[in-house]
C-alpha positions as CSV (number, residue, x, y, z in Angstrom):
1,X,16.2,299.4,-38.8
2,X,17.3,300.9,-35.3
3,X,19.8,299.2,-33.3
4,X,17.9,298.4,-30.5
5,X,21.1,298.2,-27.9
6,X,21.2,301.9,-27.6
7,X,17.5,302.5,-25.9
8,X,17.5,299.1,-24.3
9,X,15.9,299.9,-20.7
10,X,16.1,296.3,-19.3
11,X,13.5,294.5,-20.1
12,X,12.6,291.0,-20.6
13,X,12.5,289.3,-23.9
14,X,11.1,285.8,-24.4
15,X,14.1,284.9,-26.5
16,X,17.8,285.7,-26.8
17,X,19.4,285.1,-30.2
18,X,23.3,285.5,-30.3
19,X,24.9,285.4,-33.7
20,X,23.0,287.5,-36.6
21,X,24.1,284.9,-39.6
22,X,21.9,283.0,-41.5
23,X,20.8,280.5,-38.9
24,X,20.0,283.4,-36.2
25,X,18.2,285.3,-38.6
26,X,16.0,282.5,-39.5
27,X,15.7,281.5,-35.7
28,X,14.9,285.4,-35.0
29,X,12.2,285.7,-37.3
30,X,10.4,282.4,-36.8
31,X,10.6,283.0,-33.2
32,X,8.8,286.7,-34.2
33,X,6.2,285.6,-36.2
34,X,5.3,283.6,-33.9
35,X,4.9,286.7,-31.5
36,X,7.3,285.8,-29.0
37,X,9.7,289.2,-28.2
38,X,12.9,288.6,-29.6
39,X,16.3,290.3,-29.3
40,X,19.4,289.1,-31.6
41,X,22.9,290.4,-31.3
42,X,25.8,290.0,-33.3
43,X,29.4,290.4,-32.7
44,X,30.0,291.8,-36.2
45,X,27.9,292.2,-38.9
46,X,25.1,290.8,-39.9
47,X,25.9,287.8,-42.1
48,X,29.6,289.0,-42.3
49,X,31.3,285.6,-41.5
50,X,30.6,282.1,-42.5
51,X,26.8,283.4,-43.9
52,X,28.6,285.9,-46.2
53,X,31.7,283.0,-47.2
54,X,29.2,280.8,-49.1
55,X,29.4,279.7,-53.0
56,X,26.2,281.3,-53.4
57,X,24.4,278.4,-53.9
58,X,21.0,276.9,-52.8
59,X,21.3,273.4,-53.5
60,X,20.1,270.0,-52.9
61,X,23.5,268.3,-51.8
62,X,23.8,266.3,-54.8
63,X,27.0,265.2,-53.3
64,X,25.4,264.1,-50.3
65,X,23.7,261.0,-51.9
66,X,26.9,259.5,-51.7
67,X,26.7,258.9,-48.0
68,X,23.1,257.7,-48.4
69,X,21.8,261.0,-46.7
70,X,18.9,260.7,-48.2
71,X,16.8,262.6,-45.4
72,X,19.4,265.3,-46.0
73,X,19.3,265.9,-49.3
74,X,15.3,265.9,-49.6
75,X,15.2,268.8,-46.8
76,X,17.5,270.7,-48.5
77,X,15.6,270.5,-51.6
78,X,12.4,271.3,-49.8
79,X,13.7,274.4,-48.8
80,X,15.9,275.3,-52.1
81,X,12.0,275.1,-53.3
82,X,11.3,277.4,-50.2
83,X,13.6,280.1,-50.8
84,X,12.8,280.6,-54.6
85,X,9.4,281.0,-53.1
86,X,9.8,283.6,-50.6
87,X,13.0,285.4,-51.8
88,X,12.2,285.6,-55.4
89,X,14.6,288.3,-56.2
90,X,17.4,286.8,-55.1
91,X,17.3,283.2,-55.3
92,X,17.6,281.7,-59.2
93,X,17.5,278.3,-60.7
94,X,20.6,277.5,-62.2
95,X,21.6,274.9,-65.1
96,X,24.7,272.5,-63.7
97,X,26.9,270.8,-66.3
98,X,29.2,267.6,-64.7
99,X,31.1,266.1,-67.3
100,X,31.9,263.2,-68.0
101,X,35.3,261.3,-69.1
102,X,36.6,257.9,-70.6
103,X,38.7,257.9,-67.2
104,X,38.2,258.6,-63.7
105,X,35.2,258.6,-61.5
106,X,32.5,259.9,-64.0
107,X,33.4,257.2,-66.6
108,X,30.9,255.1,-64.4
109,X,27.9,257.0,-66.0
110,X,25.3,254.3,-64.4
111,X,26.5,255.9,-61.2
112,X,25.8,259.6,-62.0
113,X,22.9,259.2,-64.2
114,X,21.2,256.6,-60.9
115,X,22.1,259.6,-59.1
116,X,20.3,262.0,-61.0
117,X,17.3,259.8,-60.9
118,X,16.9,259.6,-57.4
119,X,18.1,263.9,-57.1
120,X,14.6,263.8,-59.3
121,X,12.6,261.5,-57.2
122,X,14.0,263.6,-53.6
123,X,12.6,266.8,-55.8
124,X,9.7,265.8,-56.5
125,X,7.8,269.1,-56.0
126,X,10.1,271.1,-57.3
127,X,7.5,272.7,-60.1
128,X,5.6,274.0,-57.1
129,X,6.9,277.2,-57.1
130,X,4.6,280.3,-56.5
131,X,6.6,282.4,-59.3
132,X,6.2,279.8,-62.6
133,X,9.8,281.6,-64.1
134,X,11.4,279.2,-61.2
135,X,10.1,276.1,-62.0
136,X,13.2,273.4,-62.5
137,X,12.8,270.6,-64.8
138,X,14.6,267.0,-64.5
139,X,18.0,266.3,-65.7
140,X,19.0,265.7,-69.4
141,X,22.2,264.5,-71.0
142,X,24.0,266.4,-74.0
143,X,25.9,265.3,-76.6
144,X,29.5,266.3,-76.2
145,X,29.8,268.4,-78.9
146,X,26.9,270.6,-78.0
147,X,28.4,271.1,-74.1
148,X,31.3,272.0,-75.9
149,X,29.9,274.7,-78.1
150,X,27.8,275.9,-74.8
151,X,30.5,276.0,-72.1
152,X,34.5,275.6,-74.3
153,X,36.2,275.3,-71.0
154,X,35.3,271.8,-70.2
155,X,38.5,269.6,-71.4
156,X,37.7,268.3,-74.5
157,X,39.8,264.7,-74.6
158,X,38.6,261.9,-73.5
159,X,35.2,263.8,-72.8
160,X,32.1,261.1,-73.5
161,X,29.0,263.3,-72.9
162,X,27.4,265.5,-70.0
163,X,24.6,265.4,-67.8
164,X,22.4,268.4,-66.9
165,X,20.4,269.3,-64.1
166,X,19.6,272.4,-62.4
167,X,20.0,273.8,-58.8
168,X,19.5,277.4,-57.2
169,X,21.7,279.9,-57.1
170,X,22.2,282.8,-54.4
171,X,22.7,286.3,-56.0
172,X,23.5,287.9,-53.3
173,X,24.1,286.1,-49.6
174,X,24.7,288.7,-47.5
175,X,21.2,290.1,-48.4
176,X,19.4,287.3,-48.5
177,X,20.6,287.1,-44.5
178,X,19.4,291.1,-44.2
179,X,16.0,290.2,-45.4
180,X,15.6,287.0,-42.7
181,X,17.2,290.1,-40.5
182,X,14.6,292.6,-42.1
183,X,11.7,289.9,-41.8
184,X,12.5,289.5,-37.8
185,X,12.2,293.4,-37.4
186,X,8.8,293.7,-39.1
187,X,7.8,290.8,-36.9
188,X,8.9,293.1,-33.8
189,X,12.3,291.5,-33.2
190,X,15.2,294.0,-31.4
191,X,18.3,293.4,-33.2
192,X,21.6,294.6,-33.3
193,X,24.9,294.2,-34.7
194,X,28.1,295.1,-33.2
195,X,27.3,293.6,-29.9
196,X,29.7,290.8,-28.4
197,X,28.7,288.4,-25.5
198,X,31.1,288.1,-23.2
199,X,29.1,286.2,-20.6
200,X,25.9,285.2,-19.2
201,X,23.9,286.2,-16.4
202,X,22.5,283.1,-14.6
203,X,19.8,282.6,-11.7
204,X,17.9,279.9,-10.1
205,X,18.8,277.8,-6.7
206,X,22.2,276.3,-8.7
207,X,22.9,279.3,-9.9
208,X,23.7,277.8,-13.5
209,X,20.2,278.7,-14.7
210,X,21.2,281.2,-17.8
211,X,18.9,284.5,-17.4
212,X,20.6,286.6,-20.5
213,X,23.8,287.4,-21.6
214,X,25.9,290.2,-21.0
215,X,27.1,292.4,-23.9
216,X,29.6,294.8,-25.1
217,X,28.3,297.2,-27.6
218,X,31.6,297.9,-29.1
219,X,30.2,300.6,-31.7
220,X,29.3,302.3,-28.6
221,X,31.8,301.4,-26.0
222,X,29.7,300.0,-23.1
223,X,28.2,297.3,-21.5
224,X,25.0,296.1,-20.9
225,X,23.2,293.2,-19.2
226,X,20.5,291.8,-21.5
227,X,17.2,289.3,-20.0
228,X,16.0,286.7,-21.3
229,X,13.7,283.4,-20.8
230,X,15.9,281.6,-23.1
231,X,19.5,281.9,-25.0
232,X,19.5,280.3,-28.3
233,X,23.4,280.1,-29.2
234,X,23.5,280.4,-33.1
235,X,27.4,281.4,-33.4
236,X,28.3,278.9,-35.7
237,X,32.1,278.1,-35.6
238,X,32.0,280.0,-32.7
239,X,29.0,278.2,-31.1
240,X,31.3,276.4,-28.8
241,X,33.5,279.1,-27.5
242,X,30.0,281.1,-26.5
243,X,29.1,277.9,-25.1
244,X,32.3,277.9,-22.9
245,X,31.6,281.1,-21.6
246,X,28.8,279.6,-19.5
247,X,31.1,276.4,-19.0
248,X,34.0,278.5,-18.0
249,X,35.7,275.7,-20.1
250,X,36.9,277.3,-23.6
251,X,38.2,274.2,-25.0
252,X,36.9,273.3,-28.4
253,X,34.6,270.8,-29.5
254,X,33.1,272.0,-32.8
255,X,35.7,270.5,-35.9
256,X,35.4,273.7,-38.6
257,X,36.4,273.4,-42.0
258,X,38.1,276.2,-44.1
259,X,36.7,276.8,-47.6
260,X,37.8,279.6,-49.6
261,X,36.5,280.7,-53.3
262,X,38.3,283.3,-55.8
263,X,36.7,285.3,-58.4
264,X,38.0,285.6,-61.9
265,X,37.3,286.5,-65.7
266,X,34.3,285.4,-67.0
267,X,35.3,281.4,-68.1
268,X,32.2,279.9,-68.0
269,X,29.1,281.2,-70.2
270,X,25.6,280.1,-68.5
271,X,25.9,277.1,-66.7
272,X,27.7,276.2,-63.5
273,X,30.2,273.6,-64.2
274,X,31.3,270.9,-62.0
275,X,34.4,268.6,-62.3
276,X,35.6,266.1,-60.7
277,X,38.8,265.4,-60.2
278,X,40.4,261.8,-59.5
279,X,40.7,261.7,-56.3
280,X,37.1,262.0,-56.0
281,X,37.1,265.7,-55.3
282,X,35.2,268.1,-57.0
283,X,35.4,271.7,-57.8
284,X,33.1,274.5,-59.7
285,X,32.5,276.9,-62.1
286,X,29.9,279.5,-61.6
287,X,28.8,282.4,-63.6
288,X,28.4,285.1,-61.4
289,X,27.7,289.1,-62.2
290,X,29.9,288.4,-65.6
291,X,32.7,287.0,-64.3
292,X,32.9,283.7,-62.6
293,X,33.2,282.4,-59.3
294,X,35.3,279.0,-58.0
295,X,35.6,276.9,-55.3
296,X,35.9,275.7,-52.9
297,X,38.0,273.6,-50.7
298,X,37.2,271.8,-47.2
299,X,39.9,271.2,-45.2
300,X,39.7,271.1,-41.7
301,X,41.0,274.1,-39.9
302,X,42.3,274.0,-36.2
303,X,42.7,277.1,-34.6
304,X,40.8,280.2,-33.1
305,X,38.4,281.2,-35.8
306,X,39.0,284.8,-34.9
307,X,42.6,284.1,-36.2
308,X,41.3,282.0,-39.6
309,X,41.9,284.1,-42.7
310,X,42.5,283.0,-46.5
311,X,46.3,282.9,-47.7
312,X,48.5,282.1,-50.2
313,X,49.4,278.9,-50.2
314,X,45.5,277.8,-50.1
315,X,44.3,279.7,-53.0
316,X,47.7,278.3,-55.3
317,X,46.4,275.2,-54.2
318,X,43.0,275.7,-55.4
319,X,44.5,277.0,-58.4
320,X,46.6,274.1,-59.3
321,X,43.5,271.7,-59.0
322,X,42.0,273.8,-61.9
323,X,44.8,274.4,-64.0
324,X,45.6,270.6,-63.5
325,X,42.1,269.6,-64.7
326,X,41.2,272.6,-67.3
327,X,44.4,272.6,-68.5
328,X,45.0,275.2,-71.6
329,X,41.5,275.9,-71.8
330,X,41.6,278.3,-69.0
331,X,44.7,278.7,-67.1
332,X,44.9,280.9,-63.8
333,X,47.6,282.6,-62.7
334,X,47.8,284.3,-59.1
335,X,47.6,287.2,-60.3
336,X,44.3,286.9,-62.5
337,X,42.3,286.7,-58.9
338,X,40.5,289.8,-58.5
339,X,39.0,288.8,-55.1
340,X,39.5,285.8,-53.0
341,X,37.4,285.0,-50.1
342,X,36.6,282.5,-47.2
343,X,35.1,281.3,-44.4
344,X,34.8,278.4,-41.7
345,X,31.9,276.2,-41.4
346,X,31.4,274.6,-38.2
347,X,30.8,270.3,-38.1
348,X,28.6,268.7,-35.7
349,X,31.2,266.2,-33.5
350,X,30.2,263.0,-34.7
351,X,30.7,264.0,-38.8
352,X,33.6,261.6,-40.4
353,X,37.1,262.2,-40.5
354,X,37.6,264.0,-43.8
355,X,35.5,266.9,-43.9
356,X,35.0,267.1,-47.8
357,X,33.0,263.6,-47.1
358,X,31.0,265.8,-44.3
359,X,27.8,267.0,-44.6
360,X,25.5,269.7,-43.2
361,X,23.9,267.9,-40.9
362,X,23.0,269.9,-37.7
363,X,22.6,269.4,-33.7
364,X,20.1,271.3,-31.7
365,X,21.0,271.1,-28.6
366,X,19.1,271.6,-24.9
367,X,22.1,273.0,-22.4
368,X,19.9,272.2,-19.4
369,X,21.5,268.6,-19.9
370,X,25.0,269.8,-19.2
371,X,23.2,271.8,-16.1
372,X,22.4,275.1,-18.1
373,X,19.0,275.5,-18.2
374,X,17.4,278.5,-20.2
375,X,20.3,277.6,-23.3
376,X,20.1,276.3,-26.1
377,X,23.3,275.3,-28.6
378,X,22.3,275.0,-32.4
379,X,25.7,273.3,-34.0
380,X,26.3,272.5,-37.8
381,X,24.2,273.3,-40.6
382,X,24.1,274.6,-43.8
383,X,22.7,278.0,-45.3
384,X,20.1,276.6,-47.7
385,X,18.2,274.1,-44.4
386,X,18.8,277.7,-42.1
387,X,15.0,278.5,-42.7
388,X,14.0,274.6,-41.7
389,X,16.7,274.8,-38.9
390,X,14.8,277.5,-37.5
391,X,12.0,275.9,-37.4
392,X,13.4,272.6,-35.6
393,X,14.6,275.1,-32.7
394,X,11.5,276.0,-32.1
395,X,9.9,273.0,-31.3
396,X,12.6,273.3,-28.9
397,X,11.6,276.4,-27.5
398,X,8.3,276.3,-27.6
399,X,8.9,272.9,-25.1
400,X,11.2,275.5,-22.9
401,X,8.8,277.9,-22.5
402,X,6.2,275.3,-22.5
403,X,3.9,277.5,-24.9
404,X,2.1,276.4,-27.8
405,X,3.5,278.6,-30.7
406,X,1.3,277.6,-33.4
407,X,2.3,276.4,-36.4
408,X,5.6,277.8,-38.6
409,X,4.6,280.8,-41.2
410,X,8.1,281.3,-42.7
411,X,7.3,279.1,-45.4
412,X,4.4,280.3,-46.7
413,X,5.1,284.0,-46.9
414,X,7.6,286.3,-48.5
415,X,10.5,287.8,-46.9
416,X,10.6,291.7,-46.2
417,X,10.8,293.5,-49.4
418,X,10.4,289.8,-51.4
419,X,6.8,290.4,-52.2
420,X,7.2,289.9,-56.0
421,X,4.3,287.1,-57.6
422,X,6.6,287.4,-60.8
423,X,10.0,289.2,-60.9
424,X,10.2,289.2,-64.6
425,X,6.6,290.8,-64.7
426,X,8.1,293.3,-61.8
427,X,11.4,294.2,-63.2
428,X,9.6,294.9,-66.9
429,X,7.3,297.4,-64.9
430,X,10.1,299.1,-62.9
431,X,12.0,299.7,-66.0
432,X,8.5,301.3,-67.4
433,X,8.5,303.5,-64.3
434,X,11.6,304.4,-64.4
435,X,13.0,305.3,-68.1
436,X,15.0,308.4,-66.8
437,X,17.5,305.6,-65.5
438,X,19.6,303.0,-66.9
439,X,17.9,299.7,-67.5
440,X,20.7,298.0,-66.0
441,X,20.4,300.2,-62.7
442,X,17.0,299.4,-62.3
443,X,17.4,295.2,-62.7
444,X,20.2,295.3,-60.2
445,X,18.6,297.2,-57.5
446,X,14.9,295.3,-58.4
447,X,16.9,292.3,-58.1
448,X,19.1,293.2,-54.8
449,X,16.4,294.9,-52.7
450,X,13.1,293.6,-54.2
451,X,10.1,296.1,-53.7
452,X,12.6,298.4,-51.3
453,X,14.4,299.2,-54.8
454,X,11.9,302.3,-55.5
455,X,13.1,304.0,-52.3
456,X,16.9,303.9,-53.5
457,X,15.9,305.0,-56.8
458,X,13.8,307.6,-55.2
459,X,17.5,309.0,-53.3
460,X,19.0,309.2,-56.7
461,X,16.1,311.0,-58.1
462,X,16.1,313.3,-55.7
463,X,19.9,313.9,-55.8
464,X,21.8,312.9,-59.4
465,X,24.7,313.0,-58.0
466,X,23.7,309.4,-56.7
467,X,23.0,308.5,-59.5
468,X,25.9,307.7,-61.6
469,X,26.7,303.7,-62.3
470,X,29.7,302.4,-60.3
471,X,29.8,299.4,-62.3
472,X,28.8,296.9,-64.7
473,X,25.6,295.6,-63.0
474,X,24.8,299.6,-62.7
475,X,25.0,299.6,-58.9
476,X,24.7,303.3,-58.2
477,X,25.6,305.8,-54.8
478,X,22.4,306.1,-53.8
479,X,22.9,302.6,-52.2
480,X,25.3,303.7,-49.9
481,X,23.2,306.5,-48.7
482,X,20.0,304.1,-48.1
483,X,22.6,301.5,-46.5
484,X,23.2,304.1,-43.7
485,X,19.9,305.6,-43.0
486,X,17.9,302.5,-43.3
487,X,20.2,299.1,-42.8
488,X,22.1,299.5,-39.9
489,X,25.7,300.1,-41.9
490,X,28.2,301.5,-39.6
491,X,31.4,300.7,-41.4
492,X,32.8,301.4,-45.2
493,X,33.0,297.5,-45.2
494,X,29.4,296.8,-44.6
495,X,28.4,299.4,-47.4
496,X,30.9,297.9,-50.0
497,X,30.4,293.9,-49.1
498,X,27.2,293.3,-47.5
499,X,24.7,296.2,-48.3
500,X,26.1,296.7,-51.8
501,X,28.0,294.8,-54.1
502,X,30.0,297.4,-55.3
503,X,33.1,295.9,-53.6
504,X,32.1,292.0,-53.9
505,X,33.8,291.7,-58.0
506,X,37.4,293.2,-56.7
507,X,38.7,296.7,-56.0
508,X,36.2,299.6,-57.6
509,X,39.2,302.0,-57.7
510,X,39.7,304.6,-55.6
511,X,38.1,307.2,-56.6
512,X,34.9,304.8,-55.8
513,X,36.0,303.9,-53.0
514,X,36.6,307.8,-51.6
515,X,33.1,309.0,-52.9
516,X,31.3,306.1,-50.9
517,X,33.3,306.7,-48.1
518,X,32.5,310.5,-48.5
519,X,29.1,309.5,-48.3
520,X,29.8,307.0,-45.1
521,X,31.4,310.0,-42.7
522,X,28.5,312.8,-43.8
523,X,25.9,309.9,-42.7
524,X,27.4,308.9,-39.7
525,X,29.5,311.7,-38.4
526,X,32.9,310.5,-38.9
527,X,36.2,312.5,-38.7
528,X,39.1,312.6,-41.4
529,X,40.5,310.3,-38.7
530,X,37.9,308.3,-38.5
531,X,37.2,307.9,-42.5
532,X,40.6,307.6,-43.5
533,X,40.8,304.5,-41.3
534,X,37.8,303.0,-42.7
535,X,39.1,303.5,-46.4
536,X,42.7,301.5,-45.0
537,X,40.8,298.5,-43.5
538,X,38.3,298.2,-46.7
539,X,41.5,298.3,-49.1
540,X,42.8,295.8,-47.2
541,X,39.8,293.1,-47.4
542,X,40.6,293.7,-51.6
543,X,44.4,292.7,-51.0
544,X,45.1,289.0,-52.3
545,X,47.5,287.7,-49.3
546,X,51.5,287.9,-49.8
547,X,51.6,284.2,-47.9
């Protein structure tokens, strides 16, 4: 991938996309396949905000039933079915545990277990999957001694049985969001990242008619002017402030809500494991690359989302739910966090008042009703309904340019570099090919880049020094080095968080860190300056905050 900003000439695309998360990736590469010319630009990274903040689930909204979103919750199961189809390396089906007690809100089993019925109904073609390894079956109980013996830190008093059902899981977000990014370019979308919109250029007799946007392309310290026949504003919690650049109004109207996650020691064994608390709030368990994952709050956050960051106070709060519910089975102390990490995800207006009741709903929104024609607002959302999403704005689109797009292929086929029928029949014949590495090298890169994998493995061939494992999962140097040349990384952070995984667990050391930074400055020219600075501001994303 090029970044398209730096040979842009001035032409005329059919469709702007601003904000390269998930939902602007899916957006982008529907709007491609479809053959319309597509440019996307990101302020950031790709997928470095509220796309990369996520528990790493693809889910169905379980929760959701209880506000009678029905419609909700059978969409997003649709298209959990939809991702295990078309991103088979990275999406998983996962076995979910909820427990539940002689006291408190699961005591009412009728409720859960009528809940689980109808999560089986809304999933009804869940056994449709093109790779047969991802078919998920309907939910059981189990006996509490055998949940127990399979997961010891659920709270064993007062603890009557537990049901079990099974949901996706996301091994890696932020490259699950490359490959929607990936799946534009091959399409013929122009994308790039580090490229902020600071206004719009507007035509048409009222002069409000919105022509393209104009961009600073901070990674190479200019501005430019960017056409197009339509503006499709994907910025998430920031969707509003973009907005109010065309307004000239930057008051707020999207309500955000702060969740944050922190990964620990490895507590839970196989299964994800949910509690709920007595309030009514619930948090998780999730094994995750041998350790585990938790979360997550959602609490409303007012403020400039450039400004939101996770602190001190918030994760001790987490903290104290779990301690308060796991008790002695697993207890947490501050210092036992090896990463914490958060994001904000934006609400449509009219959600309710406490935004753990919210759900994902989204808005899609035609600006030419406020007097802007040629924009288009996409508000709310969730990342497992992006792909769907996407396929709503069009309809939108294809009314603006009043063209008939066809029908929607992003369903049917598999992302860039996801071309696997059977990824346990594909990882088995990488391992064959490749005995001169470790076995755990080659299932992590088959698994994290899909068919793309033989090309970092290729780099490490070619040089051994590449080759050396950085960590338990086997992630090697070589990805740094393919990162560079072939996934538009320009900083030490997107190599360690969003290309690789090398920094996702916790801080690699520093000897890690220097080597892929090393790597970093011979790939893209950087000074001492320049690469001492980049290893400062990665050091301090691994930093849990002091308040």
């Amino acid at each position: 991938m090029e970044r398209f900003i730096e040979n842009y000439f001035g032409e005329e695309f059919d469709l702007l996309v601003i904000g390269g998360g998930i939902t602007g990736a899916a957006v982008a590469y529907d709007a491609a396949s479809r053959g319309l010319s597509v440019a996307l630009v990101e302020k950031n990274d790709f997928g470095a905000a509220t796309s990369a903040a996520t528990s790493k689930l693809i889910h169905g909204g379980f929760r959701y039933l209880a506000n009678l979103e029905f419609g909700m919750v059978r969409e997003s199961l649709r298209e959990r079915r939809t991702l295990e189809n078309i991103a088979p390396n990275l999406v998983y089906p996962i076995p979910v545990m909820i427990p539940c007690y002689q006291s408190g809100i699961t005591r009412n089993k009728w409720v859960l277990r009528s809940g689980m019925v109808l999560y089986d109904l809304l999933s009804y073609d869940k056994g449709r999957t093109w790779d047969q390894s991802k078919k998920i079956g309907l939910h059981q109980t189990m006996p509490r001694l055998k949940a127990l013996e399979l997961e010891p830190v659920i709270p064993a008093p007062g603890l009557t049985g537990v049901f079990l059902y099974h949901d996706c899981q996301s091994l890696f977000p932020e490259r699950l969001t490359l490959a929607f990014i990936k799946s534009a370019v091959k399409h013929g979308a122009s994308v790039s990242n580090y490229c902020k919109v600071e206004g719009f250029i507007f035509s048409g007799m009222n002069g409000k008619t919105v022509a393209g946007v104009k961009v600073k392309d901070l990674a190479g310290n200019r501005e430019v002017e960017l056409k197009g026949k339509l503006t499709v504003n994907c910025g998430g919690p920031w969707a509003d402030l973009i907005l109010g650049l065309a307004k000239g109004d930057t008051s707020r109207r999207i309500r955000r809500s702060e969740g944050i996650h922190v990964i620990t020691r490895k507590l839970v064994n196989d299964h994800m494991v949910v509690m709920i608390t007595p309030s009514g709030k619930g948090f998780f368990l999730i094994p995750w690359r041998g350790h585990t994952l938790i979360g997550t709050t959602d609490k409303e956050y007012v403020g400039n989302p450039d400004e939101f960051k996770v602190t001190k106070p918030a994760i001790l709060e987490l903290l104290e739910t779990v301690n308060g519910t796991l008790g002695d089975n697993a207890r947490i102390e501050y210092g036992d966090v090896l990463r914490a990490y958060g994001g904000l995800r934006p609400l449509v207006e009219d959600q309710t008042k406490e935004v753990y009741e919210s759900s994902r709903k989204y808005e899609i929104y035609d600006n030419a009703r406020d007097g802007f024609p040629g924009l288009i607002t996409v508000e709310g959302g969730k990342y497992t309904t992006s792909r769907g999403l996407a396929q709503n704005v069009m309809k939108t689109v294809a009314r603006k340019l009043n063209q008939d797009l066809g029908q929607c292929k992003t369903a049917g086929q598999h992302l860039a570099g996801c071309e696997i029928p059977d990824i346990n029949q594909f990882i088995n014949e990488l391992k064959a090919e490749n005995r001169d590495f470790d076995e755990k090298t080659v299932e992590c890169l088959a698994r994290f880049y899909g068919r793309e994998c033989r090309q970092v493995i290729e780099l490490a061939r070619q040089d051994r020094g590449l080759s050396e494992s950085l960590n338990d999962d086997g992630e090697i140097s070589a990805q740094a080095v393919y990162a560079i040349r072939n996934e538009m990384a320009l900083t030490l952070k997107d190599v360690l968080f969003r290309r690789t995984g090398i920094g996702a667990l916790g801080p690699p050391g520093d000897d890690k860190i220097s080597r892929i930074a090393d790597l970093a400055a011979n790939g893209l020219g950087w000074d001492e300056e320049r690469k001492n600075k980049e290893i400062n501001e990665a050091k301090e994303l691994f930093k849990l905050p002091d308040q």
